[in-house]
C-alpha positions, 0 to 999 in steps of 0.5 A: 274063819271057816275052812275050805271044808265047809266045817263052822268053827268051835266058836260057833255053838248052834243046833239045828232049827226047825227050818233046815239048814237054818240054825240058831247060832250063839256068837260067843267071844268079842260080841256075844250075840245071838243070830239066825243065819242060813250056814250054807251062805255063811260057809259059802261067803267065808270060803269064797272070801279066802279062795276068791276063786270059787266057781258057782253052779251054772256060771260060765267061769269062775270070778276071780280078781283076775277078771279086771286087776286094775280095779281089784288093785284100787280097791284093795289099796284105797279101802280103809282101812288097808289104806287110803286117807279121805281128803275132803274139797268142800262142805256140802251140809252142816250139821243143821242141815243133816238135823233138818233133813232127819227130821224131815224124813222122819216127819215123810215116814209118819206121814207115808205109813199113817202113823208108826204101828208095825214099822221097824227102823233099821240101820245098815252098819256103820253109816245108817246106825247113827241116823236110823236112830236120830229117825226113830227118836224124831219119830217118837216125838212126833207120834208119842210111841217109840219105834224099834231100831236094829242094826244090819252088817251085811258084809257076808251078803255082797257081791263084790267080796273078790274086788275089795276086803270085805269084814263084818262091820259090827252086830247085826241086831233086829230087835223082832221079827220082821214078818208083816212089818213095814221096815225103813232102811237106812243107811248113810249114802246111796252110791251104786245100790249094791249095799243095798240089795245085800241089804234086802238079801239080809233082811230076808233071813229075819222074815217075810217084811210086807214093805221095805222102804229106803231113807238116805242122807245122801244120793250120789247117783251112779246106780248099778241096780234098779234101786231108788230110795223112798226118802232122801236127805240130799240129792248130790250130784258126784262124779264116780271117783269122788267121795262123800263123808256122811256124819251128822257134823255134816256132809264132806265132798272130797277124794280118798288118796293112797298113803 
């Protein structure tokens, strides 16, 4: 974790690059990875998700779980895994069906940018990871060239880190730099869009990509933000308080109860 102070930790081992205050930090330990990450946000994030208090500069007040308690008190008691268990109602896909509707994304992808040259595929941890690389596998069947695959956790880039826990998934992992690339996001199911737009903040910190583009298995509806995807497996039409598990087993409507 980082104190309130501001300081990184001894498991942090960096120095300073060229573009201050950017760093190239080594993450030592469970993962033993490299990234590069902005530590004025990163100190920013870690502190305000023990503080949940912080105020920022020109705000009219300071957010706090006070603002709406009720909701906090859902989230935090159904998000896993805190608590809550999915139940689910209905099937919605099979696992044929999700196959199918990969493929056929993947074929739109090829289509839509005359082929794969300078197109990275990335998926967004957990959910994208395993269809961003069923994409990227379809797609060099298709185009006889493999495509490069990351992966992207952005949990220290949202926006909602005082309504519910919010932890690092797993490694961020971009393959090369992004700049002047056409990038193809993926994740798993497009709910109110703000995954998504930390997602474009994320991306940022990895180049200037020319064009980002959105593949989903699932669209629920519901958007808080102007985002829509370019590619879609399913249109699903849910009320807010439902839920849709996403695999490639298939597609489950359901509703996550408290234990």
């Amino acid at each position: 974790a980082v104190s309130a102070a501001g300081a990184l930790p001894d498991a942090y081992v960096g120095h300073v690059g060229p573009r201050f205050p950017e760093v190239d930090i080594e993450l030592r330990g469970r993962f033993g990875c490299r990234e590069v990450v902005q530590v004025g946000k990163l100190r920013a994030y870690m502190v305000a998700c023990y503080s949940r208090s912080r105020p920022s500069s020109g705000s009219c007040e300071a957010r706090t779980d006070l603002e709406d308690p009720v909701v906090a008190e859902r989230e935090r008691r159904l998000t896993l895994p805190r608590g809550g268990v999915f139940v689910p109602r209905s099937q919605v896909m099979s696992g044929d069906d999700v196959r199918r509707a990969l493929t056929r994304i993947a074929h739109e992808v090829a289509e839509r940018n005359g082929g794969l040259e300078e197109v990275v595929v990335v998926g967004l941890q957990t959910g994208g990871v395993g269809f961003a690389y069923r994409i990227a596998s379809v797609l060099e069947e298709i185009e006889k060239v493999a495509t490069p695959v990351g992966t992207l956790d952005v949990a220290f880039y949202r926006d909602d880190i005082g309504l519910r826990p919010v932890l690092p998934e797993a490694v961020t992992d971009i393959p090369c730099d992004l700049t002047g690339r056409t990038v193809v996001l993926v994740d798993d199911v497009l709910f109110t869009g703000r995954t998504v737009r930390a997602a474009l903040n994320a991306l940022a910190d990895y180049g200037r990509a020319r064009s980002v583009q959105l593949a989903v298995m699932v669209d629920r509806g519901h958007r808080e933000l102007p985002i829509r995807p370019d590619y879609v497996g399913k249109n699903l039409p849910t009320r807010f308080d439902e839920q849709v598990d996403v695999s490639m087993d298939g597609v489950l409507l359901g509703n996550v109860v408290a234990r």
